[in-house]
SEZAMI-23180 format. One record per residue (C-alpha): x, y, z. Coordinates in nm, 3 decimals. Layout:
<pts>
east->X, north->Y, up->Z
...
</pts>
This chain:
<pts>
east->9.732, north->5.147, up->10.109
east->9.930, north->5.456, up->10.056
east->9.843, north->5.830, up->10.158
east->9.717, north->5.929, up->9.827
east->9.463, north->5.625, up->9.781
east->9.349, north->5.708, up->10.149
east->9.262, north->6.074, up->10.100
east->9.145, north->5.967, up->9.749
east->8.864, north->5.726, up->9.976
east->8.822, north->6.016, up->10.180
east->8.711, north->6.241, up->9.894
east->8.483, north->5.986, up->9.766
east->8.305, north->5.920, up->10.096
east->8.267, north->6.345, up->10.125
east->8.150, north->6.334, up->9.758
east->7.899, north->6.108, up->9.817
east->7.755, north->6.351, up->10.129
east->7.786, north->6.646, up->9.966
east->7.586, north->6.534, up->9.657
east->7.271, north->6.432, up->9.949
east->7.280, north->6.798, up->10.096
east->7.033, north->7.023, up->9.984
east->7.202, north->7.360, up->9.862
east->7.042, north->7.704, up->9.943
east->6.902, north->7.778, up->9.566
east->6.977, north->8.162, up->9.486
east->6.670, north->8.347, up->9.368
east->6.662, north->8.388, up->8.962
east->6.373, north->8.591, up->8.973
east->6.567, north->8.883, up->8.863
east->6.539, north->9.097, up->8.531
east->6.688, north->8.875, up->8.238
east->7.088, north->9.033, up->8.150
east->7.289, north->9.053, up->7.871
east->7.624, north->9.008, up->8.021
east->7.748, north->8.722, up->8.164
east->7.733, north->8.652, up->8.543
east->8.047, north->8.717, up->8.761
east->8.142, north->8.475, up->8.999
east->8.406, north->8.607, up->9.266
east->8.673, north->8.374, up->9.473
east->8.809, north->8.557, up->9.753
east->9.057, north->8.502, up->10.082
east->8.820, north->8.741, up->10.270
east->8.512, north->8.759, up->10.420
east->8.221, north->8.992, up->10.294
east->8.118, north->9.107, up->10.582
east->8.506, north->9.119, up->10.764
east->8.629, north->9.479, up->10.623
east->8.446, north->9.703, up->10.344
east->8.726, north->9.741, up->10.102
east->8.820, north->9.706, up->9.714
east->8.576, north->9.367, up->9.652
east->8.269, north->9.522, up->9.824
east->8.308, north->9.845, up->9.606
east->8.378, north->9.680, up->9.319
east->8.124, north->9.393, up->9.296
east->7.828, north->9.607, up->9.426
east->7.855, north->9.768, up->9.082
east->7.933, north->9.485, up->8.879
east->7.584, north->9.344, up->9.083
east->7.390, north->9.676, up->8.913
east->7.388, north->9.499, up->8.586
east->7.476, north->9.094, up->8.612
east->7.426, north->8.856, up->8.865
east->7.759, north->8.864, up->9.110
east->7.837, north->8.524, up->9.343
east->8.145, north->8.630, up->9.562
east->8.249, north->8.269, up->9.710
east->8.420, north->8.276, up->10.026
east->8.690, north->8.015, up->10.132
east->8.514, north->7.728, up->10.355
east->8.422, north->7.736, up->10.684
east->8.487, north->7.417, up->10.888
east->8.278, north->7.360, up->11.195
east->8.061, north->7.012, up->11.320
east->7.769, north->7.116, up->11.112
east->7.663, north->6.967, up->10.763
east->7.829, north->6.989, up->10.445
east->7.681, north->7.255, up->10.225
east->7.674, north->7.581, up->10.090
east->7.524, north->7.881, up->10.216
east->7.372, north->8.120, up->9.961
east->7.281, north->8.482, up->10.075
east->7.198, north->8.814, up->9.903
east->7.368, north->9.100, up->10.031
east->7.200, north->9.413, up->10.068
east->7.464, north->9.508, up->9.793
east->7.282, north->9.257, up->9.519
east->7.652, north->9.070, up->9.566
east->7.481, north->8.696, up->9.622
east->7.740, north->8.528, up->9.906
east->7.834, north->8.190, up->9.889
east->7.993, north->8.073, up->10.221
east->8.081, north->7.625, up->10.178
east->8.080, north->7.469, up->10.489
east->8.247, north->7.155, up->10.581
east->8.300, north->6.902, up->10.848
east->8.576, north->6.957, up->11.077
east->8.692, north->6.592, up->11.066
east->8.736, north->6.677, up->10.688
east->9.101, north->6.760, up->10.736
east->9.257, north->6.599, up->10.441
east->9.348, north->6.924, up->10.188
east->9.309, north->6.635, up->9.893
east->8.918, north->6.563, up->10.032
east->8.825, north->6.943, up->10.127
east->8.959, north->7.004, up->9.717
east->8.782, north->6.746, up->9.630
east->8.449, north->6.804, up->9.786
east->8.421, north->7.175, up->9.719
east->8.486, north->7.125, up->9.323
east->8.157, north->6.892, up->9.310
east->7.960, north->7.148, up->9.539
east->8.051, north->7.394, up->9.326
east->7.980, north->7.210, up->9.010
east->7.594, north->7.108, up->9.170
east->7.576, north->7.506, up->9.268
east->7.648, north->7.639, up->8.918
east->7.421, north->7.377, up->8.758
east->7.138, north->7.437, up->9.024
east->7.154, north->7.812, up->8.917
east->7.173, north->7.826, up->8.570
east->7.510, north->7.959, up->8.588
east->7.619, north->7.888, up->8.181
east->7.742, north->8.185, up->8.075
east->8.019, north->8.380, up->8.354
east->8.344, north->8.541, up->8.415
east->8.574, north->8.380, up->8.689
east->8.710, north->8.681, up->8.894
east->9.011, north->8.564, up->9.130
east->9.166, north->8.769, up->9.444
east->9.318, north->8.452, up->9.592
east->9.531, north->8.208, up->9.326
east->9.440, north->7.946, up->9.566
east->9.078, north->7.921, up->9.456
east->9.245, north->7.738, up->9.148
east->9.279, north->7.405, up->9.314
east->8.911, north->7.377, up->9.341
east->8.804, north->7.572, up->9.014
east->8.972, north->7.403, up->8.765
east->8.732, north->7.238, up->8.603
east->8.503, north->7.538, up->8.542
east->8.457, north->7.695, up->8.200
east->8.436, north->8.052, up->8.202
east->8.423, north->8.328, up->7.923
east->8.709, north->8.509, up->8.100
east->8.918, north->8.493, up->8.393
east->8.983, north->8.762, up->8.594
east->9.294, north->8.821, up->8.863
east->9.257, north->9.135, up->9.054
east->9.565, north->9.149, up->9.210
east->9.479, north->9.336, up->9.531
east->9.770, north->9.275, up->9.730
east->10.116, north->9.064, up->9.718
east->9.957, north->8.762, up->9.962
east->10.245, north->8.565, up->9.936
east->10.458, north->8.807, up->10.139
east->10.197, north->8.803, up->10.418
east->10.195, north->8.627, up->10.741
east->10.054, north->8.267, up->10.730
east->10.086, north->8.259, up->10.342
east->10.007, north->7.911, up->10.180
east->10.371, north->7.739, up->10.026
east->10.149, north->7.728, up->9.689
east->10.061, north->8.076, up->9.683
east->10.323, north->8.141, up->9.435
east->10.279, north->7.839, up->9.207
east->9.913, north->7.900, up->9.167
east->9.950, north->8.266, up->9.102
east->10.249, north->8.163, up->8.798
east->9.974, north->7.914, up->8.683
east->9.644, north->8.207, up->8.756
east->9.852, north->8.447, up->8.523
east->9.911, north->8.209, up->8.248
east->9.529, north->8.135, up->8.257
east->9.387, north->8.497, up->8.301
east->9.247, north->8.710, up->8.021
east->9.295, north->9.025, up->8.195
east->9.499, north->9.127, up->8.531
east->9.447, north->9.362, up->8.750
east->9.683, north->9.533, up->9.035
east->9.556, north->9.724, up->9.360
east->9.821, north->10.012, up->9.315
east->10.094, north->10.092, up->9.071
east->10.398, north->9.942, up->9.272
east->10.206, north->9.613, up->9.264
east->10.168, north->9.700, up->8.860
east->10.539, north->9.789, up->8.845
east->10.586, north->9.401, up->9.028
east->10.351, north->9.237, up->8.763
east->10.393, north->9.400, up->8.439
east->10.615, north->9.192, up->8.297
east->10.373, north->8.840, up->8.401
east->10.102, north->8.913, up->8.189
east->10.082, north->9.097, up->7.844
east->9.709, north->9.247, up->7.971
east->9.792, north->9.430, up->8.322
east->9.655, north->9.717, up->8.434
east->9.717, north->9.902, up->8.740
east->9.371, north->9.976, up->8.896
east->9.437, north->10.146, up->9.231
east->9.158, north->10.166, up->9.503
east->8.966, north->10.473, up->9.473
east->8.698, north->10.683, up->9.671
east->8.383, north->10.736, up->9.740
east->8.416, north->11.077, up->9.813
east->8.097, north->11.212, up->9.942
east->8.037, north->10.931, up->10.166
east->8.398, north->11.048, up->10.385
east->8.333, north->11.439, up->10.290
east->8.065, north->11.439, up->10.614
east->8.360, north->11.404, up->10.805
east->8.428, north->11.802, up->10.716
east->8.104, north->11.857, up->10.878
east->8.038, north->11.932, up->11.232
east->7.936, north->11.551, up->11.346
east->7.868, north->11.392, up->11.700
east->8.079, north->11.185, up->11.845
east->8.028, north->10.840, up->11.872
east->7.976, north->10.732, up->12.210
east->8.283, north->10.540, up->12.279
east->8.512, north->10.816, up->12.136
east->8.351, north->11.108, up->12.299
east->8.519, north->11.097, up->12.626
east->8.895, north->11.062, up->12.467
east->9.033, north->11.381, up->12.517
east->9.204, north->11.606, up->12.196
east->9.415, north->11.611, up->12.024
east->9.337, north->11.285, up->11.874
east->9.512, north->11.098, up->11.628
east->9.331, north->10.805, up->11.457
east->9.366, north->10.497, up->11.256
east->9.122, north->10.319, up->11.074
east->9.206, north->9.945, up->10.888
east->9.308, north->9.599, up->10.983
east->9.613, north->9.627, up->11.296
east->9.859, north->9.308, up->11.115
east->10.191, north->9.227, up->11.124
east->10.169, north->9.555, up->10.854
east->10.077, north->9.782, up->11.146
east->10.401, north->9.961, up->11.242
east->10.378, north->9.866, up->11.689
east->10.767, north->9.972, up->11.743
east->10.712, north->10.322, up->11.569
east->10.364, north->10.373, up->11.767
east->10.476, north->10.297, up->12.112
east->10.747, north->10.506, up->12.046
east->10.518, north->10.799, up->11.953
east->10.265, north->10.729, up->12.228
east->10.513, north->10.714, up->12.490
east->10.672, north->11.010, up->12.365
east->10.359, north->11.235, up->12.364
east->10.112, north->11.135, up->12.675
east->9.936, north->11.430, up->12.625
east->9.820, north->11.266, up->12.275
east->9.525, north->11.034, up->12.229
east->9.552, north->10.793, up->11.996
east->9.248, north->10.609, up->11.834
east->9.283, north->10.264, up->11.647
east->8.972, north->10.105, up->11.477
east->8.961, north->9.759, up->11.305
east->9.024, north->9.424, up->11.384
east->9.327, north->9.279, up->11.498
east->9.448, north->8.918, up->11.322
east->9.741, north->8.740, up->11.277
east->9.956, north->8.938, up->11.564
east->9.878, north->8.843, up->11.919
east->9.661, north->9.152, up->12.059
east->9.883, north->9.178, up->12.354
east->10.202, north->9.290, up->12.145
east->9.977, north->9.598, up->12.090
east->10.156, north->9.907, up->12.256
east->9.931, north->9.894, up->12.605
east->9.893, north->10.270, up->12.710
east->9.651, north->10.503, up->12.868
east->9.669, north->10.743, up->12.557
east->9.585, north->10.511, up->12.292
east->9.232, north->10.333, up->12.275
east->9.171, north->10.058, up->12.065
east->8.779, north->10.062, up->11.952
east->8.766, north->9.780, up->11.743
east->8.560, north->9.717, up->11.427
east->8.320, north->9.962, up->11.314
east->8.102, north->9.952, up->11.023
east->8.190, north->10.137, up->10.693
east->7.884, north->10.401, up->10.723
east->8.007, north->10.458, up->11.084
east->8.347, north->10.586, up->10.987
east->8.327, north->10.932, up->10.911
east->8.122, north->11.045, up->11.235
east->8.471, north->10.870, up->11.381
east->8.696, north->11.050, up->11.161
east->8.521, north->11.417, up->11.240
east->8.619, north->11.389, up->11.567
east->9.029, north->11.357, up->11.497
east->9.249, north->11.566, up->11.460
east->9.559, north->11.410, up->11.267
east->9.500, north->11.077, up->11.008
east->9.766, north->10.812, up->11.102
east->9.893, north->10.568, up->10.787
east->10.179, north->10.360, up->11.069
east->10.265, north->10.097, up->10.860
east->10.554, north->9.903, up->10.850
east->10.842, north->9.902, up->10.617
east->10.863, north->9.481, up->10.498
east->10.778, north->9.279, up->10.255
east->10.390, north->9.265, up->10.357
east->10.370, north->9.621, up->10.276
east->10.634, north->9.639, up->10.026
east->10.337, north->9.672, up->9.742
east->10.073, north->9.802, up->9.960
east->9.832, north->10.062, up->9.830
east->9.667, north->10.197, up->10.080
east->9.251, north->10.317, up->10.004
east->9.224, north->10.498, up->10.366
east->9.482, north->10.743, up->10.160
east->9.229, north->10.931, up->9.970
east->8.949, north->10.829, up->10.221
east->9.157, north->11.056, up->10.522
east->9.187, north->11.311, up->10.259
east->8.811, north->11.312, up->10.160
east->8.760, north->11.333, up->10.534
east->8.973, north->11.678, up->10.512
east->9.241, north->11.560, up->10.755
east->9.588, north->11.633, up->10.749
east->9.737, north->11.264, up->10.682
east->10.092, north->11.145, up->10.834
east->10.217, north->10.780, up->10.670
east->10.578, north->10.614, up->10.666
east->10.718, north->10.578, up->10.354
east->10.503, north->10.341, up->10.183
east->10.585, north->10.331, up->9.801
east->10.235, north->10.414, up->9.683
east->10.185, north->10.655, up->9.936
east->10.473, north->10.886, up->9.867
east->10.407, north->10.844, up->9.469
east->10.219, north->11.055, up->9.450
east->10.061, north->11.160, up->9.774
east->10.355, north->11.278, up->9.948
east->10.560, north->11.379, up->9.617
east->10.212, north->11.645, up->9.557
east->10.266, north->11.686, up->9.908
east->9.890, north->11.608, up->10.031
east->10.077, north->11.387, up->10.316
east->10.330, north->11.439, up->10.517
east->10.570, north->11.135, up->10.495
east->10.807, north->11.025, up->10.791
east->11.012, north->10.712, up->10.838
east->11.101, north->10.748, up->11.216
east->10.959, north->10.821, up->11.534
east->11.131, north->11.160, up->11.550
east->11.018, north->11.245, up->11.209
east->10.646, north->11.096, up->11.301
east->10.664, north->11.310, up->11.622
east->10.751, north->11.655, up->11.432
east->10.517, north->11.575, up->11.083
east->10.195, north->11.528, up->11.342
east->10.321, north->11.876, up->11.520
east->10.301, north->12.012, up->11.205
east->9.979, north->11.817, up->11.089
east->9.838, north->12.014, up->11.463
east->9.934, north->12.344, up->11.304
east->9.632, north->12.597, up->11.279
east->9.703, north->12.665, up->10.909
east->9.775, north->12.204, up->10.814
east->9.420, north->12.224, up->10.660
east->9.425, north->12.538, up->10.464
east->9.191, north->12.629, up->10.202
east->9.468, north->12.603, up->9.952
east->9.573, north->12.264, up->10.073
east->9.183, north->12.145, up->10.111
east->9.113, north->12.275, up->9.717
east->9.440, north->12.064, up->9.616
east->9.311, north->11.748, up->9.766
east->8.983, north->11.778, up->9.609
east->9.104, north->11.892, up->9.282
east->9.341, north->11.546, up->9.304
east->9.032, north->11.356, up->9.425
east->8.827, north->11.475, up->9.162
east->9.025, north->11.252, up->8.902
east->8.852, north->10.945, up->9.052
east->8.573, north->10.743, up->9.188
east->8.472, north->10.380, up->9.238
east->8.209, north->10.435, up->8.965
east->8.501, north->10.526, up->8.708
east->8.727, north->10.276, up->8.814
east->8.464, north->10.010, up->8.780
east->8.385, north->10.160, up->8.416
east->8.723, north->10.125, up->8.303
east->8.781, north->9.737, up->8.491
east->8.430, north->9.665, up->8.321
east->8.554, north->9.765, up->7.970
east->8.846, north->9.550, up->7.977
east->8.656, north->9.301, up->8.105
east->8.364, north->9.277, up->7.820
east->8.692, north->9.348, up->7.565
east->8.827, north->9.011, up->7.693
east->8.553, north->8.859, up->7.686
east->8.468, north->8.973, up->7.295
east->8.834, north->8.836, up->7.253
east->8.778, north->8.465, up->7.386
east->8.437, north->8.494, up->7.171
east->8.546, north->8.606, up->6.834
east->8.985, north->8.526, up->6.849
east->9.082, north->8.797, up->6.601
east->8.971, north->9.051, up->6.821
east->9.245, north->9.215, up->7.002
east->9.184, north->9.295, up->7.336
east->9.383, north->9.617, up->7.340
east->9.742, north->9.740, up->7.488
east->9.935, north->9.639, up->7.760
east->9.865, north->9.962, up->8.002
east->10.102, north->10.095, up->8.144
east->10.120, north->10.332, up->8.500
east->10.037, north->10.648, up->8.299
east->9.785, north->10.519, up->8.119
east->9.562, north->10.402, up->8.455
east->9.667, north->10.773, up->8.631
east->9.438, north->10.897, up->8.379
east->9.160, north->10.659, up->8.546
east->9.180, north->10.607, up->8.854
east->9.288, north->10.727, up->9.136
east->9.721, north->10.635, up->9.257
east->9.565, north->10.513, up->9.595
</pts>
């Protein structure tokens, strides 16, 4: 028997179990809505990082039902989905499957037919398919959606650990998609040219939620005995996270304290630079962040210069600015256009130039009122709510387009065109 017809018997058999689990029913007994559901494939976890899907899809949730599936968890329990309302509205659909169900040809296999018995279980007839990870595809196929949706959040395929078929399911996601979306405008400038419908939708802000960090706050209590000046990071620490430039600047300036929240993945923790002046907190939760961020001094963007940051937007950009901290970054594309260019940050590509922009960042007069009334004149461009307006209009344009086919869903946008919008996170 060859390989194929053995994973194809494999398949079968986890067909046959999957279709005998009970799945977790999501309630219905919500108000009936005109607009089609939204059903959300994603590489990350819900409750990992609060980032672009959470703000997003906890508006889309205010007026549709929103399902944000999660890739599959495999562990010696049963086969089945968990179904979970946020306390967004986002419903969270987490598949679980046995660990002996290591054939990719089975796990595909298994999860299109749980999906199939989940949408028909909860009357989902009418929705849009909304895509951060192309790899979603090889189980999603056989859906039929109103629209599809790519909202291009990052270049994945030039991350660490990066699927082989990244690429070939994004080439075949943008021939599909009705409408694509890019997380900043380098990413945009990348993906123009791919699509005739995409629009560069950088992350934006939810600016009075990191404006208490301009308030007198107390510390939390595992950052209240660091000494000052302190210099802090907030995000995932990657192979993006610049450890050569910020053991340099550590070692450099003992007298410093450096504060890193977030989790660490993909890099092995102990390639961290190990000092007594930097503190690594870990995770923290999203409505924690700005009693964190009071308490610093100087707003640290150390990312590296490759091609995992290459199209990088980052949102802790206008979320350190919101804060009203003085913000040093390495050259990252979308942070110097327009950040540094309006000069809001202070941009430096070494460890000499990171050394003397944070001196300067210490500087009395760094957070002016003339600087602090440019920042929020900038951030007043923007929020998530406007972004989300503008993604949601394209959206139901598309979806008028697949509907009635001699309606034209409108022109290619172009960098300009989304400054206007949103915010150039």
């Amino acid at each position: 028997m060859s390989n194929y017809s053995q994973h194809q018997q494999t398949a079968s058999a986890g067909l046959s179990e999957a279709a005998t689990q009970p799945l977790r029913k999501v309630s219905l007994d919500q108000p009936v809505r005109s607009k089609p559901d939204l059903v959300c494939f994603s590489h990350l976890r819900w409750d990992w990082v609060y980032q672009r899907p959470q703000h997003l899809l906890k508006r889309a949730a205010a007026d549709r039902r929103v399902f944000f599936i999660e890739e599959p968890i495999f562990d010696n329990g049963s086969m089945r989905l968990d179904a979970r309302e946020s306390d967004t509205g986002v419903h969270v659909v987490t598949p679980n499957l046995p660990g002996g169900l290591n054939s990719h040809v089975a796990a595909t296999a298994v999860l299109s037919e749980m999906l199939q018995r989940f949408f028909r279980d909860n009357n989902l007839d009418e929705y849009v398919l909304w895509y951060y990870t192309p790899m979603a595809l090889e189980f999603t196929r056989h859906l039929k959606p109103v629209a599809v949706i790519y909202d291009c959040m990052d270049e994945l395929s030039a991350f660490k650990g990066a699927p082989e078929a990244l690429r070939f399911h994004e080439r075949e996601l943008m021939k599909m998609a009705d409408v694509v979306f890019t997380g900043g405008h380098s990413l945009f400038e990348a993906k123009r040219d791919k699509h005739p419908f995409v629009h560069a939708m950088p992350s934006s802000i939810d600016r009075q939620h990191f404006m208490q960090a301009r308030a007198r706050m107390e510390d939390p209590e595992d950052q209240k005995r660091i000494a000052r000046p302190r210099l802090g990071f907030f995000g995932v620490i990657d192979e993006r996270f610049d450890t050569a430039l910020i053991d340099a600047v550590v070692a450099a300036r003992p007298q410093w304290q450096f504060v890193m929240l977030g989790p660490v993945t993909k890099i092995d923790p102990a390639s961290l630079p190990q000092r007594l002046n930097i503190h690594y907190l870990g995770s923290k939760k999203y409505e924690e962040l700005p009693r964190y961020i009071a308490g610093w001094d100087v707003a640290l963007l150390p990312f590296a210069i490759n091609e995992a940051t290459r199209y990088i937007s980052p949102t802790k950009t206008p979320e350190y600015l919101a804060a009203g901290k003085p913000v040093v970054s390495t050259p990252i594309t979308d942070v110097v256009r327009p950040y540094g260019q309006l000069d809001l940050v202070r941009i430096a590509g070494t460890p000499d130039e990171f050394i003397a922009a944070i001196e300067d960042s210490l500087k009395p007069d760094a957070t002016n009122k003339e600087w602090l009334e440019r920042v929020d004149q900038f951030l007043a461009q923007t929020s998530w709510d406007q972004t989300w307006a503008t993604m949601c209009e394209l959206i139901e344009r598309a979806t008028e387009k697949k509907r009635k086919p001699n309606v034209v869903a409108g022109p290619r946008a172009t960098a300009a065109d989304s400054v206007a919008a949103t915010n150039a996170a």
